[in-house]
C-alpha positions in Angstrom: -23.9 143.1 -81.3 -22.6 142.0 -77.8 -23.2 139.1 -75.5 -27.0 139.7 -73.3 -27.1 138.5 -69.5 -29.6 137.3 -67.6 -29.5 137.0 -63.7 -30.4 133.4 -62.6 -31.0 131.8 -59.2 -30.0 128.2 -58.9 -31.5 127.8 -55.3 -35.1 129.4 -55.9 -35.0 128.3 -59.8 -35.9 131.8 -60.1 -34.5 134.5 -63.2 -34.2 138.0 -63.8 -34.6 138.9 -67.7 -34.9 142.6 -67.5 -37.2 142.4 -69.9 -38.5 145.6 -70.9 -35.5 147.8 -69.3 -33.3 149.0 -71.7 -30.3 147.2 -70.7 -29.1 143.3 -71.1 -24.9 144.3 -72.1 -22.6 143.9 -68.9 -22.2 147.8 -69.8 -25.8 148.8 -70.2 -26.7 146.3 -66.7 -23.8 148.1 -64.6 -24.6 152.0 -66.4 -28.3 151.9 -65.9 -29.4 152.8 -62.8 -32.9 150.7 -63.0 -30.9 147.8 -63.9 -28.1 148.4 -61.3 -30.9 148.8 -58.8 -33.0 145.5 -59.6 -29.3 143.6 -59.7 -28.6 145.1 -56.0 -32.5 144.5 -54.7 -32.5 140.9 -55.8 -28.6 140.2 -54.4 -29.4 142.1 -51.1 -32.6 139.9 -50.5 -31.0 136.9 -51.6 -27.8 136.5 -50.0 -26.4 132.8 -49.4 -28.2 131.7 -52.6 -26.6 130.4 -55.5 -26.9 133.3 -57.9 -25.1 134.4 -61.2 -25.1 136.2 -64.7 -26.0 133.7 -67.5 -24.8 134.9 -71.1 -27.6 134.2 -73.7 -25.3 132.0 -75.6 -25.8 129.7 -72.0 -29.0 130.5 -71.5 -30.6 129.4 -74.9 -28.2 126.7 -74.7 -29.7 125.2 -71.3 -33.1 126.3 -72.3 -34.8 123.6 -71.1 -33.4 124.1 -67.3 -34.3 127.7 -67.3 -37.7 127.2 -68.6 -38.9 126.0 -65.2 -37.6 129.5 -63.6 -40.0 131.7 -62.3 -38.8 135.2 -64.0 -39.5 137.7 -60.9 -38.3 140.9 -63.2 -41.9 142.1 -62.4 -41.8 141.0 -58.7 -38.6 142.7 -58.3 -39.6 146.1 -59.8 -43.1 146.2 -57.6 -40.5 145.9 -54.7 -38.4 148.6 -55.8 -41.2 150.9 -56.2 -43.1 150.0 -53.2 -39.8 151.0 -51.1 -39.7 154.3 -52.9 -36.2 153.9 -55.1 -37.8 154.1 -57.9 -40.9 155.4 -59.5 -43.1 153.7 -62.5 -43.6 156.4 -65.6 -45.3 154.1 -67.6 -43.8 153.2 -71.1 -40.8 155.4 -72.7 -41.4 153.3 -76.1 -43.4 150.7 -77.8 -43.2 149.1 -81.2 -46.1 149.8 -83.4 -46.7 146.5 -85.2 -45.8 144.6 -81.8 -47.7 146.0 -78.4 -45.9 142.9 -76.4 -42.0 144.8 -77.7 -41.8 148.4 -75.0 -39.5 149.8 -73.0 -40.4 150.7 -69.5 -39.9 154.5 -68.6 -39.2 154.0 -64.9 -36.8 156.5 -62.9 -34.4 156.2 -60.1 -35.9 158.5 -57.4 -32.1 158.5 -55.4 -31.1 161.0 -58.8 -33.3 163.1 -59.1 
């Protein structure tokens, strides 16, 4: 199966789940260009904070701790759009007997 990451910022209690990108693998966050690009965003607009990849072995470990972070996935994304990297396509996939489990179709403009 393979260990899933999550991006969490000590200083601002804040977390990036990727939730609803297809990627969460250290592969499939580095190879995907929507991941790559939120990773970058977030690091470039956060520099000097306490920031790292949290396995979900950690995560669900320290669950309590992360439960108070603000995830800015969302935040992030709106960001990325609004400075025209990349472009919102609506969904590429959703579950039929669960609406709330999708993937996100959303396109890195710089490769086209």
């Amino acid at each position: 199966m393979g260990i899933e990451y999550q991006l969490v910022n000590k200083t601002k209690k804040e977390i990036i789940t990727y939730i609803h990108i297809p990627a969460s693998k250290k592969r499939e966050l580095a190879g995907n260009t929507i991941s790559a690009s939120i990773t970058t965003w977030y690091l470039l607009n956060n520099s000097g904070d306490e920031i790292k990849f949290v396995s979900d072995e950690e995560y669900f470990k320290e669950n309590d701790k992360f439960k108070n972070y603000k995830d800015v996935t969302e935040e992030v994304i709106i960001d990325l759009i609004k400075n025209n990297i990349i472009r919102d396509e609506g969904i590429e996939y959703m579950d039929e007997d669960e609406n709330s489990c999708y993937i996100r179709k959303l396109i890195n403009i710089w490769c086209e």
